[in-house]
Each structure stands twice: as structure tokens, then as C-alpha cells.
SERO-4910 file (N, C-alpha, C, O; in steps of 0.05 Angstrom, whole numbers):
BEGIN
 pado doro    nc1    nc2    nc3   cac1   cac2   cac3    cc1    cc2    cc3    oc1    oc2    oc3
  Unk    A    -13   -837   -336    -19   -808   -338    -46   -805   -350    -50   -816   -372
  Unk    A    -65   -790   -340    -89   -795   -349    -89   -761   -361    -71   -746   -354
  Unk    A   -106   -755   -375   -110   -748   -406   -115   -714   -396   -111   -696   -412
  Unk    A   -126   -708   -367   -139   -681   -363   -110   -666   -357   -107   -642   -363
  Unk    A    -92   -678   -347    -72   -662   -341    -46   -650   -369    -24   -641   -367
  Unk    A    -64   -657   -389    -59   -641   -416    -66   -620   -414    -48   -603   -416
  Unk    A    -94   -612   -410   -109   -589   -409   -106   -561   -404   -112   -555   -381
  Unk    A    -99   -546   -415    -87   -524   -403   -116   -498   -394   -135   -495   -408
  Unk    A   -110   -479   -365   -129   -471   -357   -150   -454   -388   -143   -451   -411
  Unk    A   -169   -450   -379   -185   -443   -405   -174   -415   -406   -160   -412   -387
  Unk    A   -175   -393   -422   -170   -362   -435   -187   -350   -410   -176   -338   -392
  Unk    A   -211   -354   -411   -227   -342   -395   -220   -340   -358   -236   -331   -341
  Unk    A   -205   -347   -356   -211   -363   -329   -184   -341   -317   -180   -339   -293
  Unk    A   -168   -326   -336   -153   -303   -327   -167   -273   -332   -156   -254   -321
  Unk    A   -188   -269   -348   -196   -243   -364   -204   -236   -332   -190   -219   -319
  Unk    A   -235   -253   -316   -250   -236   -292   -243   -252   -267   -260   -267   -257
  Unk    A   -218   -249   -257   -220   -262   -233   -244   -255   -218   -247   -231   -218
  Unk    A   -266   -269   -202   -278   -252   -184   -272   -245   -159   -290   -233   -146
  Unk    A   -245   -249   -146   -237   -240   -116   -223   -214   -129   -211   -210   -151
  Unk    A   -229   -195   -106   -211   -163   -124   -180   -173   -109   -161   -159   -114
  Unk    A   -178   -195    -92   -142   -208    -83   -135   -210   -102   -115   -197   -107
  Unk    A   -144   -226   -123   -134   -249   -131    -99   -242   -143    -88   -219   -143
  Unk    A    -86   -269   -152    -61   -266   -155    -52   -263   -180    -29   -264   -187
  Unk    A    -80   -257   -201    -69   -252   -227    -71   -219   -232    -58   -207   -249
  Unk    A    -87   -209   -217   -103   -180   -218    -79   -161   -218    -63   -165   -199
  Unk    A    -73   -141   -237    -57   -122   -243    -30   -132   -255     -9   -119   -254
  Unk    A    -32   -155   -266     -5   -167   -275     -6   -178   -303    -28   -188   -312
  Unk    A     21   -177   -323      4   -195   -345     15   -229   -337     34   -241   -328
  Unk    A     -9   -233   -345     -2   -272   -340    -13   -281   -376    -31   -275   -390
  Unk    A     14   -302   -378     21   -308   -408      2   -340   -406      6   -358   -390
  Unk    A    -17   -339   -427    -38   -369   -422    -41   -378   -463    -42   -365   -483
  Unk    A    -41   -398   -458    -31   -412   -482    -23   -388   -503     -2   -377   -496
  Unk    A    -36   -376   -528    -17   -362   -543    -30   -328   -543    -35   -312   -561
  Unk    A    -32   -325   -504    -50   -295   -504    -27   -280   -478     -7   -291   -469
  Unk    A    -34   -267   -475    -22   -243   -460    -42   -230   -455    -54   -219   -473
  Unk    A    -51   -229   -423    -67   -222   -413    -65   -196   -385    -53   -203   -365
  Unk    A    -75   -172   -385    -74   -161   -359   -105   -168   -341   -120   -184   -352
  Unk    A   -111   -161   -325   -140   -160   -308   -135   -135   -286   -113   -131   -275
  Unk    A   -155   -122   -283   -145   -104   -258   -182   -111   -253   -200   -120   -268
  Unk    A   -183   -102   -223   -212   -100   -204   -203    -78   -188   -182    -80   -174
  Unk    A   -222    -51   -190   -225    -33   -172   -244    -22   -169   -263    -19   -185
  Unk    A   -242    -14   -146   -266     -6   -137   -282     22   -153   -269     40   -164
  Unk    A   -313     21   -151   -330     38   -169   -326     63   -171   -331     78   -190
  Unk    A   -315     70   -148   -311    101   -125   -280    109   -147   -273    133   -147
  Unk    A   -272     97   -155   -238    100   -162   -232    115   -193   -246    111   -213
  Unk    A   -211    129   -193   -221    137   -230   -220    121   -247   -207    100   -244
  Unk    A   -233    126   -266   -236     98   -288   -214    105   -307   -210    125   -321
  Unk    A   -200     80   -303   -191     76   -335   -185     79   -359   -173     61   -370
  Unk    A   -194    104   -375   -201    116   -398   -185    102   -414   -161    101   -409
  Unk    A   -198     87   -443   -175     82   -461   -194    105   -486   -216    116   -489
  Unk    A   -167    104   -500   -167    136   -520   -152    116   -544   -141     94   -541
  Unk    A   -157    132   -567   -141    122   -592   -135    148   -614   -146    170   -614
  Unk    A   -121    141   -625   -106    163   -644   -118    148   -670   -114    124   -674
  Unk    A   -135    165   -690   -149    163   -714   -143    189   -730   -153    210   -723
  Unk    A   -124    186   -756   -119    209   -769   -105    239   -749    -85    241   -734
  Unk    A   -117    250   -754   -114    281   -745   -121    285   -704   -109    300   -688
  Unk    A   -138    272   -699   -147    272   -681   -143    249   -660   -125    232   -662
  Unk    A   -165    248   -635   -164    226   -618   -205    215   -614   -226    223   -623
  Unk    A   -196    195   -598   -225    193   -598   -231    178   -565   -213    161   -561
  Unk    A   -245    180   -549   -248    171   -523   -269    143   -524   -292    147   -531
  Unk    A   -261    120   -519   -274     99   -522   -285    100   -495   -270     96   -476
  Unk    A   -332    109   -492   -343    103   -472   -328     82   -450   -315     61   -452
  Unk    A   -339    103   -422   -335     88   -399   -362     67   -386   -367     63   -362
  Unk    A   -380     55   -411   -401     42   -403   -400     18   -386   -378      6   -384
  Unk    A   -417     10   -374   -414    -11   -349   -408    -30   -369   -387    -18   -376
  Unk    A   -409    -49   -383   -398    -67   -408   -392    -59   -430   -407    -51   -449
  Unk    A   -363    -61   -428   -343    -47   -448   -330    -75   -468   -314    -89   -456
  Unk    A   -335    -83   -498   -314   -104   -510   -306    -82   -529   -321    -77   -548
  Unk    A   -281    -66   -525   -267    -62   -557   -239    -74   -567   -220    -80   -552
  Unk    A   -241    -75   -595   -228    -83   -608   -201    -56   -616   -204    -39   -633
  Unk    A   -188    -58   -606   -172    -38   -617   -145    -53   -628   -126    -66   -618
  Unk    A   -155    -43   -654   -135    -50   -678   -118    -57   -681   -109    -46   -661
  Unk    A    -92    -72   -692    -65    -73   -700    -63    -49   -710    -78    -41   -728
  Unk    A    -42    -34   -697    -25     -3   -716    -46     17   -700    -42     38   -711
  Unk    A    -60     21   -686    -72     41   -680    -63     49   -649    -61     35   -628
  Unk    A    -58     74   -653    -41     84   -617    -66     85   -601    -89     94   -604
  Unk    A    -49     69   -578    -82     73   -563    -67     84   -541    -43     78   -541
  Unk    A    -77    100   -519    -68     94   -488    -93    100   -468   -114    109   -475
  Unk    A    -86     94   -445   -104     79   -419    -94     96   -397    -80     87   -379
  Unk    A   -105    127   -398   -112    139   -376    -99    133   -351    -94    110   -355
  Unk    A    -91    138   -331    -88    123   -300    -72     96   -303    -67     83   -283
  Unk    A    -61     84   -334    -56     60   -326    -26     63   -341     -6     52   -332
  Unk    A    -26     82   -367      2     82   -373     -1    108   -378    -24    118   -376
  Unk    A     19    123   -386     34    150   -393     46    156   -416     66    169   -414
  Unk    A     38    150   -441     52    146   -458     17    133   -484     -7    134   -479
  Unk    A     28    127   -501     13    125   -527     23     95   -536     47     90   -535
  Unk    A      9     79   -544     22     47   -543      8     31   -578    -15     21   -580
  Unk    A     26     31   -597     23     27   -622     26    -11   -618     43    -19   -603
  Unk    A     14    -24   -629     16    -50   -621     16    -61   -658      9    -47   -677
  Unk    A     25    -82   -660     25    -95   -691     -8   -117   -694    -24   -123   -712
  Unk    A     -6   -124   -661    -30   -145   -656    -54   -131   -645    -51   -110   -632
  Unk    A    -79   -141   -650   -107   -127   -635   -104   -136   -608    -94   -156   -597
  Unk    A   -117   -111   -600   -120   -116   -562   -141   -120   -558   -152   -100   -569
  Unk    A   -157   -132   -550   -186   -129   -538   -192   -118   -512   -192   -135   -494
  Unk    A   -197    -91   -505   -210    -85   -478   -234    -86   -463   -253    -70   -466
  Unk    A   -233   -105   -448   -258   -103   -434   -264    -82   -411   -245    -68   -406
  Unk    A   -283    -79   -400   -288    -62   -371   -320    -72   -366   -337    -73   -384
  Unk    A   -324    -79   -337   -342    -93   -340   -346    -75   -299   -331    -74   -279
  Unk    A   -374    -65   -307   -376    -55   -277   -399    -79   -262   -420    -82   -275
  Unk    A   -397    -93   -241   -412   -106   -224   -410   -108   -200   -396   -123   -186
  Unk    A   -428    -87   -193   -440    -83   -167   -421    -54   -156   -428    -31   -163
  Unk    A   -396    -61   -139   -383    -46   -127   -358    -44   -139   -343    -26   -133
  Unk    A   -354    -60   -156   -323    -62   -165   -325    -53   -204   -345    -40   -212
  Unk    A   -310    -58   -218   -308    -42   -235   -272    -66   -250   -249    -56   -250
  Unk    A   -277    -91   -258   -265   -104   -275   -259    -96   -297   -275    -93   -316
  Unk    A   -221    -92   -298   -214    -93   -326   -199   -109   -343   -184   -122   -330
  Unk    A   -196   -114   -372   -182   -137   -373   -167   -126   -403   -182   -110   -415
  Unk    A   -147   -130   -412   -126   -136   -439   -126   -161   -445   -124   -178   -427
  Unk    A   -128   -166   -473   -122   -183   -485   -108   -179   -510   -115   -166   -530
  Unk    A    -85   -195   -504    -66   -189   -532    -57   -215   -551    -33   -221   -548
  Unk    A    -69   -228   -568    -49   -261   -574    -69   -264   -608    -81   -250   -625
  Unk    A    -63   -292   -602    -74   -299   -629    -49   -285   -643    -46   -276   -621
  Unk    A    -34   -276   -655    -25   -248   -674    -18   -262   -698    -13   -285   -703
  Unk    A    -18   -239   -711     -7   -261   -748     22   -254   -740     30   -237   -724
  Unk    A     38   -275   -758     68   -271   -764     77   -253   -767     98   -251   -754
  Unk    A     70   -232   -781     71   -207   -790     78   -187   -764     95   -169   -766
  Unk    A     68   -190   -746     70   -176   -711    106   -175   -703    115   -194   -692
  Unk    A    121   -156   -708    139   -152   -706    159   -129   -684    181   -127   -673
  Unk    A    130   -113   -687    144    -83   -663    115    -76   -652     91    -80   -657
  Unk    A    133    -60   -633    113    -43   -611    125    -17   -611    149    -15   -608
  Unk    A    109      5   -615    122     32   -610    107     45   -587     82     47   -587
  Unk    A    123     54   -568    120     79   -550    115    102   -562    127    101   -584
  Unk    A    102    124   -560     94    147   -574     85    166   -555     74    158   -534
  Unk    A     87    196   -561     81    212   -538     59    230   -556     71    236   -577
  Unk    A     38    238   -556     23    254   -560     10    280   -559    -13    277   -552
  Unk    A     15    308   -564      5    329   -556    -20    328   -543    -35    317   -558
  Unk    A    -30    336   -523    -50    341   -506    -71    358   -521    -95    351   -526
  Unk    A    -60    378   -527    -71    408   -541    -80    398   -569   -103    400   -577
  Unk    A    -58    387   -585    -66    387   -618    -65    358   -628    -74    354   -650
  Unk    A    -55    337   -614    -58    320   -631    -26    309   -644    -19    285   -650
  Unk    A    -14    325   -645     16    328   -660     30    304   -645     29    306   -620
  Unk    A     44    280   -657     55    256   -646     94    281   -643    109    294   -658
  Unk    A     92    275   -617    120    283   -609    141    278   -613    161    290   -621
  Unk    A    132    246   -601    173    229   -608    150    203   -603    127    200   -597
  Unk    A    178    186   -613    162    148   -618    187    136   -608    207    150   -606
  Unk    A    186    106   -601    212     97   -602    195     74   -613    171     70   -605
  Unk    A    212     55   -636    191     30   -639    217      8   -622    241     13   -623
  Unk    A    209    -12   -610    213    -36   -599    203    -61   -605    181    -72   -602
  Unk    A    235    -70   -621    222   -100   -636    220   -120   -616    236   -130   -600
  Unk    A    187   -127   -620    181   -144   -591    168   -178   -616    178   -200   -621
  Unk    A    153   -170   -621    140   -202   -639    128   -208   -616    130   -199   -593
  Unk    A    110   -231   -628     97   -251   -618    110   -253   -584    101   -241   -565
  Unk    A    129   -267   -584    144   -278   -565    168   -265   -553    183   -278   -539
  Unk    A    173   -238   -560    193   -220   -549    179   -196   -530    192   -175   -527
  Unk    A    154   -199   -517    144   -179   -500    148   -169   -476    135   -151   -465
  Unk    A    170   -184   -466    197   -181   -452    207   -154   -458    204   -135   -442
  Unk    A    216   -153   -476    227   -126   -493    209   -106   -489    214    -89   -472
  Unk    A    192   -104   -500    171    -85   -488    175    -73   -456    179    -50   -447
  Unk    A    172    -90   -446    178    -83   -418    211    -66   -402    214    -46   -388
  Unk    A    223    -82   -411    253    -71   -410    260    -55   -416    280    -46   -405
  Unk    A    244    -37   -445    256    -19   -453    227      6   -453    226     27   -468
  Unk    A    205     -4   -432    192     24   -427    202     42   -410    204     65   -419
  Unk    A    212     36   -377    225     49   -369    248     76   -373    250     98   -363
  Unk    A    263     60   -394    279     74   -408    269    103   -423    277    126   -420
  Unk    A    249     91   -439    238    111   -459    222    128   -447    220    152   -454
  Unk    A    209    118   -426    191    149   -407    215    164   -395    212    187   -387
  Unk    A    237    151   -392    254    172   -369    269    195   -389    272    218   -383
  Unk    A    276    184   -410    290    203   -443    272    228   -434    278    250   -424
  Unk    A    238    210   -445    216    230   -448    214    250   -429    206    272   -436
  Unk    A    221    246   -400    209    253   -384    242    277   -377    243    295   -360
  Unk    A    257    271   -390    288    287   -386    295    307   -409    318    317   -410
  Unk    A    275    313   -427    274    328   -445    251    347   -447    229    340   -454
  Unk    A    257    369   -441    237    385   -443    233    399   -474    212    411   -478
  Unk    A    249    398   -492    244    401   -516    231    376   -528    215    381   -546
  Unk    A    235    352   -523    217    336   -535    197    338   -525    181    332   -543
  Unk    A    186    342   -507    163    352   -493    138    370   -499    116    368   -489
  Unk    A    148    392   -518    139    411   -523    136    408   -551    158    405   -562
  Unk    A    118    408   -564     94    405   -589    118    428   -604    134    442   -592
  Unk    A    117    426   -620    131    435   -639    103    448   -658    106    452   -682
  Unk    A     88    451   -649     63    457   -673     54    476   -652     56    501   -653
  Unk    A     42    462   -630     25    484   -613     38    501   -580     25    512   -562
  Unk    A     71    493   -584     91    502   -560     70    487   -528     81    486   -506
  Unk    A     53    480   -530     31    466   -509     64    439   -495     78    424   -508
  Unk    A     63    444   -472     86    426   -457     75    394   -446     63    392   -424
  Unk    A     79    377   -458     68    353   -449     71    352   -419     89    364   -406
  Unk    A     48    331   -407     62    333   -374     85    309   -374     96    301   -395
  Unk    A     89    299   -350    113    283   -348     96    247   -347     80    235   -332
  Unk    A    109    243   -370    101    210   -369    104    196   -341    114    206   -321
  Unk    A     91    165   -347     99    154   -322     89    115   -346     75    109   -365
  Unk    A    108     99   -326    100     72   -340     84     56   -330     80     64   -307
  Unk    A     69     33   -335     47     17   -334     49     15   -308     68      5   -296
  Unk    A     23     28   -299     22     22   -263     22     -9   -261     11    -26   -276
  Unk    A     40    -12   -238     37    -31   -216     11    -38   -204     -6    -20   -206
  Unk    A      2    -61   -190    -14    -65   -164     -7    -47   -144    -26    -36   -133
  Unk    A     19    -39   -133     34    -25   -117     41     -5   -121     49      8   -102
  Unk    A     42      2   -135     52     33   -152     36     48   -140     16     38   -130
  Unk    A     45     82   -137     33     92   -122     22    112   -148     38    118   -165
  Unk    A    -13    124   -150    -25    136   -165     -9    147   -186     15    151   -184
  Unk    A    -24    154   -209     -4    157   -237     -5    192   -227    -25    198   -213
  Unk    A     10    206   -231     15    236   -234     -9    248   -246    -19    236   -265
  Unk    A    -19    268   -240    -44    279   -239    -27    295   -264     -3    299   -261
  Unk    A    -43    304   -289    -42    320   -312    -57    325   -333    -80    333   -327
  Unk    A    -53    323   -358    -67    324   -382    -77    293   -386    -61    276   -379
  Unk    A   -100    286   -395   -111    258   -392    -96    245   -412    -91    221   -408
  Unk    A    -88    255   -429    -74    239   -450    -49    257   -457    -32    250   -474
***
């Protein structure tokens, strides 16, 4: 047995596929201790917006042609066109967005995490004021991100079956109707309030 077939593919080698086919693109693929998404679309297409919740307010992280942010452990972030909902993580994500030429590469990165990484909360956000609606937290850890998955469905359909949770209790402003982490196949996220 010779020594290369130890080797496991490099980190990088899932972040930018360059075929917009390819078979990792819009999926997460799990590579030594990371969790990774990638999407490639085209320039023409809406972008992506990731947003974060800071104090009182929100804040819109630029749509520049080279995008690296770091968004925090504990800080709600959500991603425009890609989920419906507000996504509290224990571990840092790193987002890239990277525009070249015609296409418009994006990538998640979630790993490395300290011990300490125990839950993930779903969270719904007022549009109008800011006001956090409803949360569900989901004990996922390091290695339970399975869970995460299994139990988003669930929590957008509650969200999406309550029109009193829906509605801001501060500013009566009616959230629109969630939707969960697009697919490759999924058909366009529901047109509404950006966040």
C-alpha cells in the first residue's frame, strides 16, 4: 500500500469547483473536519445577499466581486435567495463569493469548531424593526448536522402555519412566508421581504 492513498482531497479543492456541473455545486459535502456548501451561478441571476443581526439592528454584508467574511459563532446571519429563516450557528462560517467572468461562485465553510459548538438555532426576524419573532434551537454539535437538517423543514412549516407568530409583536409588520435551504432543483425562493 503505498503512502498517497492516505491523503485525503485538499479543503480547497471543494470551496471553487470550476465546471458550474460539477457534482459538489449546491450541496453540502463533509471533507476532513469542514462542512462545506459551493453554488456557481450565473452573473445575470440574483445574488445571494448574506445579512447579520448586530444588537438592535441588521447589517448587509457587500455584494463585491471578492467576498471572504467571517461571520462569527452566535451571530444570526441569513442568505437572501438561499434560506428563509435567520441561522444562529455556535461555529464561524466563512463566506466567500467570488465573481469570474460570467459566473458568480459561492462557497460556506463551517469546521474546525471548538468543543464548546453544541446548537444551531433557527430564528425568524422582523423585516420592518428588527424584533427576533420565534427561535427554535437544535442540538446539532460538531458531528450532529444531520439534525440541523431534519428538523428545518419542520420549523419553517410551524413558522409558516402561524400567522400570529408571524406578526412582530412590536411593529404588527407580517413576516412573509419562510422557505428552507434551496436545492440545486428547487424551484426559486418566494419573492418577499429580503430578510
Amino acid at each position: 500500500m503505498d503512502g498517497s492513498s492516505l491523503i485525503a482531497d485538499p479543503v480547497l479543492r471543494y470551496i471553487f469547483p470550476m465546471k458550474p456541473d460539477s457534482q459538489f455545486l449546491g450541496r453540502w459535502q463533509r471533507t476532513h473536519d469542514y462542512d462545506i456548501w459551493t453554488m456557481c451561478r450565473p452573473a445575470s441571476a440574483p445574488d445571494l445577499t448574506l445579512w447579520e443581526k448586530h444588537g438592535e439592528g441588521v447589517i448587509r454584508v457587500p455584494d463585491n466581486d471578492s467576498v471572504m467574511h467571517i461571520v462569527h459563532g452566535g451571530v444570526p446571519h441569513h442568505i437572501a435567495g438561499l434560506f428563509g429563516y435567520w441561522r444562529t450557528c455556535e461555529s464561524d462560517i466563512v463566506w466567500f463569493r467570488v465573481k469570474r467572468e460570467q459566473q458568480v461562485h459561492y462557497a460556506m465553510v463551517l469546521g474546525g469548531c471548538p468543543s464548546e459548538y453544541a446548537a444551531d438555532t433557527i430564528s425568524w426576524i422582523c423585516p420592518s424593526c428588527a424584533n427576533i419573532l420565534s427561535a427554535s434551537e437544535i442540538k446539532t454539535g460538531r458531528k450532529g448536522l444531520s439534525r440541523f437538517w431534519a428538523q428545518e423543514t419542520p420549523a419553517v412549516e410551524r413558522f409558516n402555519a402561524s400567522t400570529a407568530e408571524r406578526t412582530c409583536s412590536r411593529c404588527a409588520h407580517v413576516h412573509p412566508l419562510a422557505y428552507t435551504f434551496r436545492q440545486p432543483d428547487a424551484a426559486p425562493a418566494p419573492a418577499g421581504d429580503l430578510w
